[in-house]
Gaussian input, Z-matrix of N, CA and C with variables (Angstrom, degrees):
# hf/3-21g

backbone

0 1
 N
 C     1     B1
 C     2     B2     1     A1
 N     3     B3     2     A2     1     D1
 C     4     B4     3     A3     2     D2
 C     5     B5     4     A4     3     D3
 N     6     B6     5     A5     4     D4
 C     7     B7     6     A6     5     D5
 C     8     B8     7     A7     6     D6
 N     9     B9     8     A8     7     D7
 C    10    B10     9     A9     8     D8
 C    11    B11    10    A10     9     D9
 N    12    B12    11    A11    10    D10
 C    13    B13    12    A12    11    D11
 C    14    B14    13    A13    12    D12
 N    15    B15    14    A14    13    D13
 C    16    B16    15    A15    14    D14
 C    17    B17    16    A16    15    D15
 N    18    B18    17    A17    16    D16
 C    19    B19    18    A18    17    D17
 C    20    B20    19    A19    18    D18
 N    21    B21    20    A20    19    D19
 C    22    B22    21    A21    20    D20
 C    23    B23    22    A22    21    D21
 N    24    B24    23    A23    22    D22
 C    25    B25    24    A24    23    D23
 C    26    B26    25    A25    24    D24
 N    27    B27    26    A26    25    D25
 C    28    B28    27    A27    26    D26
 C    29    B29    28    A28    27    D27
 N    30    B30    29    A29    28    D28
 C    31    B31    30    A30    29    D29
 C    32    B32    31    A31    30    D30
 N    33    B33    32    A32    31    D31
 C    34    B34    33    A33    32    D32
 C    35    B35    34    A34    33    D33
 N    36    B36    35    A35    34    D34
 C    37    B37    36    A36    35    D35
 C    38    B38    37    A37    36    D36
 N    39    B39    38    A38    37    D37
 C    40    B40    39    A39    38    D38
 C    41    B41    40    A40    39    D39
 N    42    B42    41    A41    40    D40
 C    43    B43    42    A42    41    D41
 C    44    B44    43    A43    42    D42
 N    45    B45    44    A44    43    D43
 C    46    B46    45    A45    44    D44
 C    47    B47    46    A46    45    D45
 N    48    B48    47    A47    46    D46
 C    49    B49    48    A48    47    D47
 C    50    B50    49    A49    48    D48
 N    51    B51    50    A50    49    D49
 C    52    B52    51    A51    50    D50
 C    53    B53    52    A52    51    D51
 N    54    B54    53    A53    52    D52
 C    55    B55    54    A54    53    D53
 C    56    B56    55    A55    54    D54
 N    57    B57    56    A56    55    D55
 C    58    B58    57    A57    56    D56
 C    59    B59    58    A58    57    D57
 N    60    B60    59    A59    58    D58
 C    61    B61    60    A60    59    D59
 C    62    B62    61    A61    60    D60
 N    63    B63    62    A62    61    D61
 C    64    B64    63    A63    62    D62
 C    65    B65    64    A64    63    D63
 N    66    B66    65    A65    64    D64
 C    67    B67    66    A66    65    D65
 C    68    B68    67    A67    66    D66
 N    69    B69    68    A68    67    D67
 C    70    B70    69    A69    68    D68
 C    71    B71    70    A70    69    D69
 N    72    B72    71    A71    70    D70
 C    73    B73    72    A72    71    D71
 C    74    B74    73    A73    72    D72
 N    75    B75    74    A74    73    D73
 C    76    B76    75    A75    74    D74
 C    77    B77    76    A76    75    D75
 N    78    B78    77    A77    76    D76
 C    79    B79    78    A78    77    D77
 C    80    B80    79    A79    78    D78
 N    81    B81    80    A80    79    D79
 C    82    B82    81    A81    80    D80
 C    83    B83    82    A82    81    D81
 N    84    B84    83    A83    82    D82
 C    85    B85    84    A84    83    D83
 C    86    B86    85    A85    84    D84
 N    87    B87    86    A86    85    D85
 C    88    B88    87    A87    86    D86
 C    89    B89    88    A88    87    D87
 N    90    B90    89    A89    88    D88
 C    91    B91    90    A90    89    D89
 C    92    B92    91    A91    90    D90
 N    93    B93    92    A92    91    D91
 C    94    B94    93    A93    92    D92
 C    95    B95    94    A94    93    D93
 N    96    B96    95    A95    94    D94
 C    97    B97    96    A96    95    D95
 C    98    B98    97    A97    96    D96
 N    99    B99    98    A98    97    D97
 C   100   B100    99    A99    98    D98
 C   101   B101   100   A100    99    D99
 N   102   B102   101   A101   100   D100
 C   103   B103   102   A102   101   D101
 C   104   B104   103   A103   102   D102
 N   105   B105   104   A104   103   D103
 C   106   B106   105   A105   104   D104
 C   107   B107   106   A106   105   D105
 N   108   B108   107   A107   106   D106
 C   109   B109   108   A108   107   D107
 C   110   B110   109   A109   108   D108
 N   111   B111   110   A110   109   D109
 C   112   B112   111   A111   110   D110
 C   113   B113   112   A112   111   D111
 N   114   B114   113   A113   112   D112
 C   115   B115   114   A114   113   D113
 C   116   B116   115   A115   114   D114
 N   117   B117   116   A116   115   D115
 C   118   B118   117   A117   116   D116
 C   119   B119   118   A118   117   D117
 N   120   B120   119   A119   118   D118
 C   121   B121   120   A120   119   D119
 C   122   B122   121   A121   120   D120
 N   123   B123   122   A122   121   D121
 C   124   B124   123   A123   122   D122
 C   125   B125   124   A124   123   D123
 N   126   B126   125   A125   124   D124
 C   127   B127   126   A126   125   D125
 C   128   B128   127   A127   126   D126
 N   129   B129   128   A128   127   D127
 C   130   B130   129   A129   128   D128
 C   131   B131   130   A130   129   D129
 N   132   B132   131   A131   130   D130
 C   133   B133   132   A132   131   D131
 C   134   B134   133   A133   132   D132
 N   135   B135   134   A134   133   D133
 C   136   B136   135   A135   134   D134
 C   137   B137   136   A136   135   D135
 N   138   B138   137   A137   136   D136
 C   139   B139   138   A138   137   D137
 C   140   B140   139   A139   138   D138
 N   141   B141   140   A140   139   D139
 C   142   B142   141   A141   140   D140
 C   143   B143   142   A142   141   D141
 N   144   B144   143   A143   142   D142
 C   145   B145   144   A144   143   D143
 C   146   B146   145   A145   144   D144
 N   147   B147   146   A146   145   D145
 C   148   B148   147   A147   146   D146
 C   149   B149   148   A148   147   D147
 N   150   B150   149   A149   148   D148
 C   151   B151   150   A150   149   D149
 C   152   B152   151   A151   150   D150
 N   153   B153   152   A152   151   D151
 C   154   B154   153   A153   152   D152
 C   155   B155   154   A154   153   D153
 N   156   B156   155   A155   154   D154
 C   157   B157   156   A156   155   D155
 C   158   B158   157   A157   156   D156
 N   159   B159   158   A158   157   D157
 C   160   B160   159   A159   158   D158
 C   161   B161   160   A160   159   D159
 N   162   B162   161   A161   160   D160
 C   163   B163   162   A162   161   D161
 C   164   B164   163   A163   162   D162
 N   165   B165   164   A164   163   D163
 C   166   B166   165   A165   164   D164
 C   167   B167   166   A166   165   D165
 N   168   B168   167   A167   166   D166
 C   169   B169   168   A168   167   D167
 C   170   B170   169   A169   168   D168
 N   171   B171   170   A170   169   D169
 C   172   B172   171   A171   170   D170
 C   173   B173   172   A172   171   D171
 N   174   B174   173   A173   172   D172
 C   175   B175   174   A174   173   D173
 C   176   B176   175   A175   174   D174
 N   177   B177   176   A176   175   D175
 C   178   B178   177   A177   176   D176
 C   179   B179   178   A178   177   D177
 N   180   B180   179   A179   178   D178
 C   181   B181   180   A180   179   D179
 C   182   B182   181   A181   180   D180
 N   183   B183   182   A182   181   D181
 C   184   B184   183   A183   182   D182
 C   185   B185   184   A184   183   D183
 N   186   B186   185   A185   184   D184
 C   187   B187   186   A186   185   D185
 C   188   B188   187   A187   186   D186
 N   189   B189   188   A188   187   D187
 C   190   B190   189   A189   188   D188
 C   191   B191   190   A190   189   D189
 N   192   B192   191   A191   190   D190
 C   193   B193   192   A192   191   D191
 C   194   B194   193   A193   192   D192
 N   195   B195   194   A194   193   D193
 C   196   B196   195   A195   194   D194
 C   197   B197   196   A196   195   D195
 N   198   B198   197   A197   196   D196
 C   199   B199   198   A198   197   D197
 C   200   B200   199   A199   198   D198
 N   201   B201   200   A200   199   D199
 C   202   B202   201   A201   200   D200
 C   203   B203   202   A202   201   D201
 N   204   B204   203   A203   202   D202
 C   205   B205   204   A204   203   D203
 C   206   B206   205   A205   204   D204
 N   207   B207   206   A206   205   D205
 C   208   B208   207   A207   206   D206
 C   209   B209   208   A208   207   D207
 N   210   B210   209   A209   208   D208
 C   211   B211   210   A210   209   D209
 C   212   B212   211   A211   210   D210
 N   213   B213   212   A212   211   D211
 C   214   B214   213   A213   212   D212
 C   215   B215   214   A214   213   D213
 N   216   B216   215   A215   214   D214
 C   217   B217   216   A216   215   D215
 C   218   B218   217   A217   216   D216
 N   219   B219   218   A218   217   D217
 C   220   B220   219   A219   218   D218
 C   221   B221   220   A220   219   D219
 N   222   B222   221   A221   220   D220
 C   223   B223   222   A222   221   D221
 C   224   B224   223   A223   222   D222
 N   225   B225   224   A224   223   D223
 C   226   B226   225   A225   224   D224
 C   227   B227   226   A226   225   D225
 N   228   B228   227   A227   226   D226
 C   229   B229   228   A228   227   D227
 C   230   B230   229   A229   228   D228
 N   231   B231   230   A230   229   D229
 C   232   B232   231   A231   230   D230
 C   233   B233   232   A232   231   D231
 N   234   B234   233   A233   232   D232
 C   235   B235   234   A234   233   D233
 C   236   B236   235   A235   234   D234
 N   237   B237   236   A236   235   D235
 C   238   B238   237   A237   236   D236
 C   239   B239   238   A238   237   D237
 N   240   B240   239   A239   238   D238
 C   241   B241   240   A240   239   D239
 C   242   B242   241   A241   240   D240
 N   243   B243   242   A242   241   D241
 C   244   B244   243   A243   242   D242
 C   245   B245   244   A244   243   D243
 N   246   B246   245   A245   244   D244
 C   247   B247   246   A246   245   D245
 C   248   B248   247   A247   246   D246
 N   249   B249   248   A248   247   D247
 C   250   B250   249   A249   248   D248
 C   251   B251   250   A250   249   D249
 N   252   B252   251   A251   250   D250
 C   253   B253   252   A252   251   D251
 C   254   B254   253   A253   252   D252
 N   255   B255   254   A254   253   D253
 C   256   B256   255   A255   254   D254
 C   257   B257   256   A256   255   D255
 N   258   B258   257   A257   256   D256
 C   259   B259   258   A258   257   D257
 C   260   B260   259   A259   258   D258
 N   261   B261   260   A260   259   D259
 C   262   B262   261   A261   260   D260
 C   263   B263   262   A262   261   D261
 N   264   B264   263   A263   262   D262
 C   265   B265   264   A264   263   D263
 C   266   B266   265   A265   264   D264
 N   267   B267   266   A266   265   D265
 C   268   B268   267   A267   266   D266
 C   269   B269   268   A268   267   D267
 N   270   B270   269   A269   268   D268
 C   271   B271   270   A270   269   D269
 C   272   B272   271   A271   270   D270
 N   273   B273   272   A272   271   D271
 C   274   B274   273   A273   272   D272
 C   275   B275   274   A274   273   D273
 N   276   B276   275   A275   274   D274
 C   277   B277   276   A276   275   D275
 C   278   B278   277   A277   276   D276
 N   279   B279   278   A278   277   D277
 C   280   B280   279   A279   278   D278
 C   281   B281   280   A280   279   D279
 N   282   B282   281   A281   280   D280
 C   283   B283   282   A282   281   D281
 C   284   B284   283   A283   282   D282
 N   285   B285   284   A284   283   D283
 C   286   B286   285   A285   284   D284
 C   287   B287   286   A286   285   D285
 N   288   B288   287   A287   286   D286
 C   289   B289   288   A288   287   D287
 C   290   B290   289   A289   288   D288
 N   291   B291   290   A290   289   D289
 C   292   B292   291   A291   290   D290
 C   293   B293   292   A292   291   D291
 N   294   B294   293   A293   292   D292
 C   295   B295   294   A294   293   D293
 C   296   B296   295   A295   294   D294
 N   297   B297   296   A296   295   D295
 C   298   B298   297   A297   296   D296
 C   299   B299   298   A298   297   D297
 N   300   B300   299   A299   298   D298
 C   301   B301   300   A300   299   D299
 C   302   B302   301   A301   300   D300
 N   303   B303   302   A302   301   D301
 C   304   B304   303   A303   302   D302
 C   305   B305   304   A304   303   D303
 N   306   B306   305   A305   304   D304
 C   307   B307   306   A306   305   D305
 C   308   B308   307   A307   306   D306

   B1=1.4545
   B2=1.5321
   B3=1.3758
   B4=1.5193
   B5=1.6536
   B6=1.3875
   B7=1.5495
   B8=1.3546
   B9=1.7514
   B10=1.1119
   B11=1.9947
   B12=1.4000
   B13=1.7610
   B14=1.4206
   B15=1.4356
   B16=1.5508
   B17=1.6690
   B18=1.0331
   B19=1.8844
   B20=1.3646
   B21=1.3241
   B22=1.0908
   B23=1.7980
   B24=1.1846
   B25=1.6436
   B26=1.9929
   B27=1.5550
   B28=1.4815
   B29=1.4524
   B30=1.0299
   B31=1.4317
   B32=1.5918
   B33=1.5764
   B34=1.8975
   B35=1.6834
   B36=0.9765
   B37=1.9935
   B38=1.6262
   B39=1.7862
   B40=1.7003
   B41=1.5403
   B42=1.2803
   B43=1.8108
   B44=1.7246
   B45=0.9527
   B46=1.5972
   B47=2.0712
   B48=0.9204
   B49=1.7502
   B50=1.5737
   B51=1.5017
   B52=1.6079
   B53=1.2515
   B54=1.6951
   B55=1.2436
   B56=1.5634
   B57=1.2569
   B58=1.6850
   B59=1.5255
   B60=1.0089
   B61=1.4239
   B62=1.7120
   B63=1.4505
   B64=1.9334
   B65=2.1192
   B66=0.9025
   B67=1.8103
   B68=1.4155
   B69=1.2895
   B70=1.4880
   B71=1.2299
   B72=1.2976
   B73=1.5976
   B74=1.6402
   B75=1.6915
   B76=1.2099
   B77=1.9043
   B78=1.5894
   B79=1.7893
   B80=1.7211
   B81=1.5510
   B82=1.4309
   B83=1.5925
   B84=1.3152
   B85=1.3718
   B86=1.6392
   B87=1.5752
   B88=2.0128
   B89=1.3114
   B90=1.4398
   B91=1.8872
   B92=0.9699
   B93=1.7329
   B94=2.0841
   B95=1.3297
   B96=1.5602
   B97=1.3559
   B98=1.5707
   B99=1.4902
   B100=1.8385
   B101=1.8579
   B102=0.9522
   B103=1.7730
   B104=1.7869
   B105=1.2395
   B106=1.5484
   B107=1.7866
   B108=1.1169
   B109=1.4135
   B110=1.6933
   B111=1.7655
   B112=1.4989
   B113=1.4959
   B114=1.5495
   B115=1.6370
   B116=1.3280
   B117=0.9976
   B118=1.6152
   B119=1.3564
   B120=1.5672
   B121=1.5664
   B122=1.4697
   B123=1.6541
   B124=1.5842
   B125=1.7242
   B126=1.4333
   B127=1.3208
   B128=1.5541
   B129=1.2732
   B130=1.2785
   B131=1.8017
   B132=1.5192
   B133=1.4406
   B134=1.3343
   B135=1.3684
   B136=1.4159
   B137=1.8154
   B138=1.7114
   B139=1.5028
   B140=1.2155
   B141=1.7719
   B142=2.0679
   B143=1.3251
   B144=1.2608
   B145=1.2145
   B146=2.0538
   B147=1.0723
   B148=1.6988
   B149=1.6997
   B150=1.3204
   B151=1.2036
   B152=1.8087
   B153=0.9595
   B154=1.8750
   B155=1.6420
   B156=0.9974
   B157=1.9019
   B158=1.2337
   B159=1.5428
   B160=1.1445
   B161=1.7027
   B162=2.0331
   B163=1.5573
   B164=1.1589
   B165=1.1078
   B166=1.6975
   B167=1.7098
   B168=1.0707
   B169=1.6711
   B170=1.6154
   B171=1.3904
   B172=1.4862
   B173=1.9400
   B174=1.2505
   B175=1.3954
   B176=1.9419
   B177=1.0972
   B178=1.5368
   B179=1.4190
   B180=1.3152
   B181=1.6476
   B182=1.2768
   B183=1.4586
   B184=1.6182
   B185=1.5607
   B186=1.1090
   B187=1.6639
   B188=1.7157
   B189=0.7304
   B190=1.6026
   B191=1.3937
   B192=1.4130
   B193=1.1872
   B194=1.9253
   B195=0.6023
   B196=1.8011
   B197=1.8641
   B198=1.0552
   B199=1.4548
   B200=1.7219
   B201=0.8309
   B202=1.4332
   B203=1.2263
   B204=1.5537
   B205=1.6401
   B206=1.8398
   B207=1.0958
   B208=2.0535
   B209=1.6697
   B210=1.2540
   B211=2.1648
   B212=1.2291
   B213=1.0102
   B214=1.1314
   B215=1.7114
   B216=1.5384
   B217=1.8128
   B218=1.4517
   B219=1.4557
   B220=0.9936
   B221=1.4878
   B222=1.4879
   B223=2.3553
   B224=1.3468
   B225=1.2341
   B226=1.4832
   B227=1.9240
   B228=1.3893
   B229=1.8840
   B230=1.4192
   B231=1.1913
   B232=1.8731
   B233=1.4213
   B234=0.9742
   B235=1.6052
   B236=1.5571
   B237=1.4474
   B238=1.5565
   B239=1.4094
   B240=1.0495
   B241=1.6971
   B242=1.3743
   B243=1.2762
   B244=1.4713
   B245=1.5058
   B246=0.8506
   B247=1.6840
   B248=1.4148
   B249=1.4808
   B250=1.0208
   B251=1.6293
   B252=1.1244
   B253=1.8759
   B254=1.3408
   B255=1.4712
   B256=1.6011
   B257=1.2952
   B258=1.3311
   B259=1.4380
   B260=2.1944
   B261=1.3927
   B262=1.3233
   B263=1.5640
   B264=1.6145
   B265=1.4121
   B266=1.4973
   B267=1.2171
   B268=1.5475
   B269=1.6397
   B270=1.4615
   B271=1.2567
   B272=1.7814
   B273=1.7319
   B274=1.4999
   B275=1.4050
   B276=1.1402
   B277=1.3482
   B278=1.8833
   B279=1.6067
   B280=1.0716
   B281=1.7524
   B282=1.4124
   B283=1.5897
   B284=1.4564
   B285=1.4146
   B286=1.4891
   B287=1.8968
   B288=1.0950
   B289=2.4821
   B290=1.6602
   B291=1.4858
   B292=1.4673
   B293=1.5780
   B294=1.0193
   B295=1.7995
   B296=1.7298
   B297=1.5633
   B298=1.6839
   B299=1.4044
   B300=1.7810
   B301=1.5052
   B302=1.7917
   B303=1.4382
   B304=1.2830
   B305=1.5852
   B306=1.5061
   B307=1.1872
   B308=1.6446
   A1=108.39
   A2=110.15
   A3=110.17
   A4=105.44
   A5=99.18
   A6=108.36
   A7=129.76
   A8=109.50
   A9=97.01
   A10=102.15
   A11=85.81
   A12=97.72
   A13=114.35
   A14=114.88
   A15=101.05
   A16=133.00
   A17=77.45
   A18=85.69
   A19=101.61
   A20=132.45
   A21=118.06
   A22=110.45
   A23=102.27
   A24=111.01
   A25=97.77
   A26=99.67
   A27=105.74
   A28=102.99
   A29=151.58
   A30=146.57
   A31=115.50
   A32=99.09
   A33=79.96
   A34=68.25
   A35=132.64
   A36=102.22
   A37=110.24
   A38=83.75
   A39=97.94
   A40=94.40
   A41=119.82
   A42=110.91
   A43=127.94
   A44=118.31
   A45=119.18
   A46=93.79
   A47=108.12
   A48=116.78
   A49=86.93
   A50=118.96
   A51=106.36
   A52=125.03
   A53=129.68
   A54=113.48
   A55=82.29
   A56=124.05
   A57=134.67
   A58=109.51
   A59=98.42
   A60=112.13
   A61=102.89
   A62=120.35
   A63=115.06
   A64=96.79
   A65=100.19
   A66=88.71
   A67=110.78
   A68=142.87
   A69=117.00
   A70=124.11
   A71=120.18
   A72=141.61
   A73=107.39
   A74=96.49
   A75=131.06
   A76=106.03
   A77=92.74
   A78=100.11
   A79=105.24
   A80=110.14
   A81=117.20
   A82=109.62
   A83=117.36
   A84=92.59
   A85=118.69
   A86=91.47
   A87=107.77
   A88=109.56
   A89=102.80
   A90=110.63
   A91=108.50
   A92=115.39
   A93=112.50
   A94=125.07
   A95=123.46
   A96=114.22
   A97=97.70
   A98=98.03
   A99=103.66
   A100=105.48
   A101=113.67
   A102=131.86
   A103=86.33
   A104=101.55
   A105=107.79
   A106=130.09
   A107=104.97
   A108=112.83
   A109=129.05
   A110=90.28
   A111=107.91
   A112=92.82
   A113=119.60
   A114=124.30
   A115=95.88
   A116=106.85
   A117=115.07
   A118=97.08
   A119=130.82
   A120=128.29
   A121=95.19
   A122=103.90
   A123=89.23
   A124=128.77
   A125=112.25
   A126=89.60
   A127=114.75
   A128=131.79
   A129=154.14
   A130=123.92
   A131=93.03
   A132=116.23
   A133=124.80
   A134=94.49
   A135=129.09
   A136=124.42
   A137=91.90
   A138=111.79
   A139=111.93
   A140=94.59
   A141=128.46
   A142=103.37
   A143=121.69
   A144=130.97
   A145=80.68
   A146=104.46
   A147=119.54
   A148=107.16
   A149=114.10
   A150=119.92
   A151=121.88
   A152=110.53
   A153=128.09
   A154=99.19
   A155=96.21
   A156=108.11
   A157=106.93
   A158=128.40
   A159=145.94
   A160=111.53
   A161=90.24
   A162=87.40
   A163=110.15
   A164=136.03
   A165=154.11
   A166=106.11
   A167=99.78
   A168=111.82
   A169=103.00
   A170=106.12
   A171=109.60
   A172=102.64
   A173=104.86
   A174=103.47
   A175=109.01
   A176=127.08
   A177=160.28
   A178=100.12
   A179=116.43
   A180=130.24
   A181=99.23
   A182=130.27
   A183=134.86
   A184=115.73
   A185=114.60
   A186=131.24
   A187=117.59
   A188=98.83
   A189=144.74
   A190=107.83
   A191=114.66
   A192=115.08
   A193=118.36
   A194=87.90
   A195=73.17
   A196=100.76
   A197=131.18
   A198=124.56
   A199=92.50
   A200=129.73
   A201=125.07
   A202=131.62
   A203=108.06
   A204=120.85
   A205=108.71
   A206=83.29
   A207=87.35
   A208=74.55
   A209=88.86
   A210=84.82
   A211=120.51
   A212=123.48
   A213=129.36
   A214=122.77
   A215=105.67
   A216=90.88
   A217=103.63
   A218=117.26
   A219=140.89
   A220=108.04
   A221=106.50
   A222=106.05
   A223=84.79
   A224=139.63
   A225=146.71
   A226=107.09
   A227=82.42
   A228=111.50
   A229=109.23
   A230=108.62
   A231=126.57
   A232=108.00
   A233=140.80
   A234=149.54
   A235=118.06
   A236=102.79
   A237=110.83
   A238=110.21
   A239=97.59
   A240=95.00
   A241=117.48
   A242=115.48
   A243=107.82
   A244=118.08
   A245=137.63
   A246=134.35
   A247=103.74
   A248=108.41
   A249=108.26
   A250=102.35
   A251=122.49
   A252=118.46
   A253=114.43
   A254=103.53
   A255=87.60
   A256=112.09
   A257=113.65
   A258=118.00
   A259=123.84
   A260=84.81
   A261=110.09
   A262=104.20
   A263=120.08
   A264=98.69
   A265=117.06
   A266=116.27
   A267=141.62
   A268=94.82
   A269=97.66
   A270=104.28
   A271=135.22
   A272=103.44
   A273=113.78
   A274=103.36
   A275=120.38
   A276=97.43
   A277=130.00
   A278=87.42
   A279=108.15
   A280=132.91
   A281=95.04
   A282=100.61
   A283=98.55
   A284=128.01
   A285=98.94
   A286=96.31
   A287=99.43
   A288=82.43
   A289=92.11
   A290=117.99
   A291=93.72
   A292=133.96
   A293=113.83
   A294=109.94
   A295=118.83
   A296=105.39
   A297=110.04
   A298=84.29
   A299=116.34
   A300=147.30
   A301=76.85
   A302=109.51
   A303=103.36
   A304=118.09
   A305=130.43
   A306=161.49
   A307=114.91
   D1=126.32
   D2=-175.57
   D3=-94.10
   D4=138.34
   D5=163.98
   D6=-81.04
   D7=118.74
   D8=-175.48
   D9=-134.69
   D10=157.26
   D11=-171.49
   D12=-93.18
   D13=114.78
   D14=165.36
   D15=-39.20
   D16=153.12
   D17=-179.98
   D18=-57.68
   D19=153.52
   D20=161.34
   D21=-120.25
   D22=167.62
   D23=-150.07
   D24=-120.12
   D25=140.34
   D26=-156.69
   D27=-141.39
   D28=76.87
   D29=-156.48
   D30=-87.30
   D31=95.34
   D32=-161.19
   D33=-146.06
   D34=-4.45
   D35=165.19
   D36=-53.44
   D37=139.12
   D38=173.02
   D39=99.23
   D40=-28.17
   D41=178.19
   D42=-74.77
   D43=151.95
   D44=-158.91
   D45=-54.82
   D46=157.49
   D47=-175.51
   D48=-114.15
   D49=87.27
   D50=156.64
   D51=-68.91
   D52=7.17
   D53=-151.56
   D54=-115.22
   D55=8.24
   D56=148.48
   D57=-39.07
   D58=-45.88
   D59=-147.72
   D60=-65.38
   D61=131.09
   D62=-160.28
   D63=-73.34
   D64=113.89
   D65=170.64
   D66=-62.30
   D67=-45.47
   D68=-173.12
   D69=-78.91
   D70=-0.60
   D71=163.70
   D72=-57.29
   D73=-77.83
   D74=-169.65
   D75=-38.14
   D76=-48.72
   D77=-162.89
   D78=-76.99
   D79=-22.29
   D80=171.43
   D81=-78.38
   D82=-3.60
   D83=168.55
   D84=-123.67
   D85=-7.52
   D86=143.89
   D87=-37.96
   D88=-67.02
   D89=-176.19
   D90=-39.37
   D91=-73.37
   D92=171.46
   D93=-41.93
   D94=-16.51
   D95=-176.27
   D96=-87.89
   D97=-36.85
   D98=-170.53
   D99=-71.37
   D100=-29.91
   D101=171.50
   D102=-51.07
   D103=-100.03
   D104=-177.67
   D105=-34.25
   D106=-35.50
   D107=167.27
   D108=-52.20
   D109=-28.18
   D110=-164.52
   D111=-93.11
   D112=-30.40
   D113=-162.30
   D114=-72.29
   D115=-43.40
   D116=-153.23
   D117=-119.35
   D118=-94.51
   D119=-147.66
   D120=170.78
   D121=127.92
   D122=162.25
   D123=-38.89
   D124=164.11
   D125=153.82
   D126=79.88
   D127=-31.94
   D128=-159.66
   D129=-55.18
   D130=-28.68
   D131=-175.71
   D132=-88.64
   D133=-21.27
   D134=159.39
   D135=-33.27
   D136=-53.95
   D137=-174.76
   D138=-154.68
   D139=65.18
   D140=145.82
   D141=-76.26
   D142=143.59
   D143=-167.56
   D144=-92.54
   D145=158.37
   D146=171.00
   D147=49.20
   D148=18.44
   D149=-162.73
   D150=-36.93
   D151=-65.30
   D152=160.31
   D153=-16.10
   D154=-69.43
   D155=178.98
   D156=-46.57
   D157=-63.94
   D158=-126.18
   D159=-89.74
   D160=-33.85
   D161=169.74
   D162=-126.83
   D163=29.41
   D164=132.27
   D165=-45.55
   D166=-34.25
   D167=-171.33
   D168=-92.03
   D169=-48.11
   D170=-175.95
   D171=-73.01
   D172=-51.46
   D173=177.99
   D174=-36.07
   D175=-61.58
   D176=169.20
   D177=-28.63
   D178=-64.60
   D179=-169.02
   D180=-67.99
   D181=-39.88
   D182=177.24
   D183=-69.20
   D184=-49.35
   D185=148.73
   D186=-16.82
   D187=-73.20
   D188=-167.97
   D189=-67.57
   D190=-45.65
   D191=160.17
   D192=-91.35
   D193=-31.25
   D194=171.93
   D195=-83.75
   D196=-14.62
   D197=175.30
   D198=-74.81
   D199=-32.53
   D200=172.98
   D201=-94.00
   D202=7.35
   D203=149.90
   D204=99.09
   D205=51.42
   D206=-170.97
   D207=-143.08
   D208=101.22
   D209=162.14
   D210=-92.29
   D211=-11.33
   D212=-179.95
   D213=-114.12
   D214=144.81
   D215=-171.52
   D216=-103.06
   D217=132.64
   D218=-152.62
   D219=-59.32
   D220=-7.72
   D221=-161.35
   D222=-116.08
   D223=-22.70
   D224=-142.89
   D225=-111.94
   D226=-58.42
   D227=-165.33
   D228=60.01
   D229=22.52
   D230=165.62
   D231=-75.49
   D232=168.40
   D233=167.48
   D234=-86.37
   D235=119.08
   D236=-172.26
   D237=-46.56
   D238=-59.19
   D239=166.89
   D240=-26.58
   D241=-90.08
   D242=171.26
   D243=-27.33
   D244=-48.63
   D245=177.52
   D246=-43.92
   D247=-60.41
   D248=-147.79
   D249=-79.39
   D250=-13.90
   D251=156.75
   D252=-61.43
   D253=-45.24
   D254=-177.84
   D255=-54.71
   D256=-49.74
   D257=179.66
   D258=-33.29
   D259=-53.88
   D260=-173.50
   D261=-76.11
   D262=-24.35
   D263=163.40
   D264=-118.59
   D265=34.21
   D266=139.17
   D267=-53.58
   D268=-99.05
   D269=178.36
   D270=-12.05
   D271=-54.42
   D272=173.09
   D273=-67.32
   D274=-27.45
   D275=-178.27
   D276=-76.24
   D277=-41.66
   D278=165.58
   D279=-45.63
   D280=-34.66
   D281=178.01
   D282=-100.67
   D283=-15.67
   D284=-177.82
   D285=-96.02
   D286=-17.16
   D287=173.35
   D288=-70.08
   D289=-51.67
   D290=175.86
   D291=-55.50
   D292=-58.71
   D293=161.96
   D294=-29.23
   D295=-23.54
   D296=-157.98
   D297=-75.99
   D298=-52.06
   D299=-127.18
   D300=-73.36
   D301=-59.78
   D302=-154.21
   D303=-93.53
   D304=35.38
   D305=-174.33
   D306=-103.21

């Protein structure tokens, strides 16, 4: 008589798929958060004064420079790209706790 194991049952359709998410992307912009964490303070981006502005501009300047063929940022040697996500999900975050805040 062979042993066999029920299926087992997992109810996660409809839930976010993190394993979407690209890892050598992802860990290069770990580095920029872990880069920045050390410059400054965890947490730090948190409470920029004019922030929205501040890395809308920085996001832009990172852009801007790898569209002009420097992939890499010169203080960092991380990938502009990566900056410029952090930047951009600075930002998402920022407007969606505000949207929450003012609900």
């Amino acid at each position: 008589m062979a042993n066999s194991k029920p299926a087992g049952i997992k109810y996660d359709s409809g839930k976010p798929m993190y394993g979407l998410l690209p890892p050598v992307a992802l860990e290069e912009v770990t580095k920029v958060l872990t880069y920045g964490a050390k410059k400054y303070e965890p947490e730090n981006w948190r409470y920029v004064d004019n922030a929205l502005n501040r890395y809308f501009d920085a996001l832009q300047r990172h852009v801007w420079a790898w569209k002009q063929g420097q992939k890499e940022d010169p203080e960092t040697g991380l990938h502009h790209m990566a900056h410029a996500i952090c930047c951009a999900l600075f930002i998402c975050e920022l407007e969606i706790l505000n949207r929450k805040d003012s609900e």
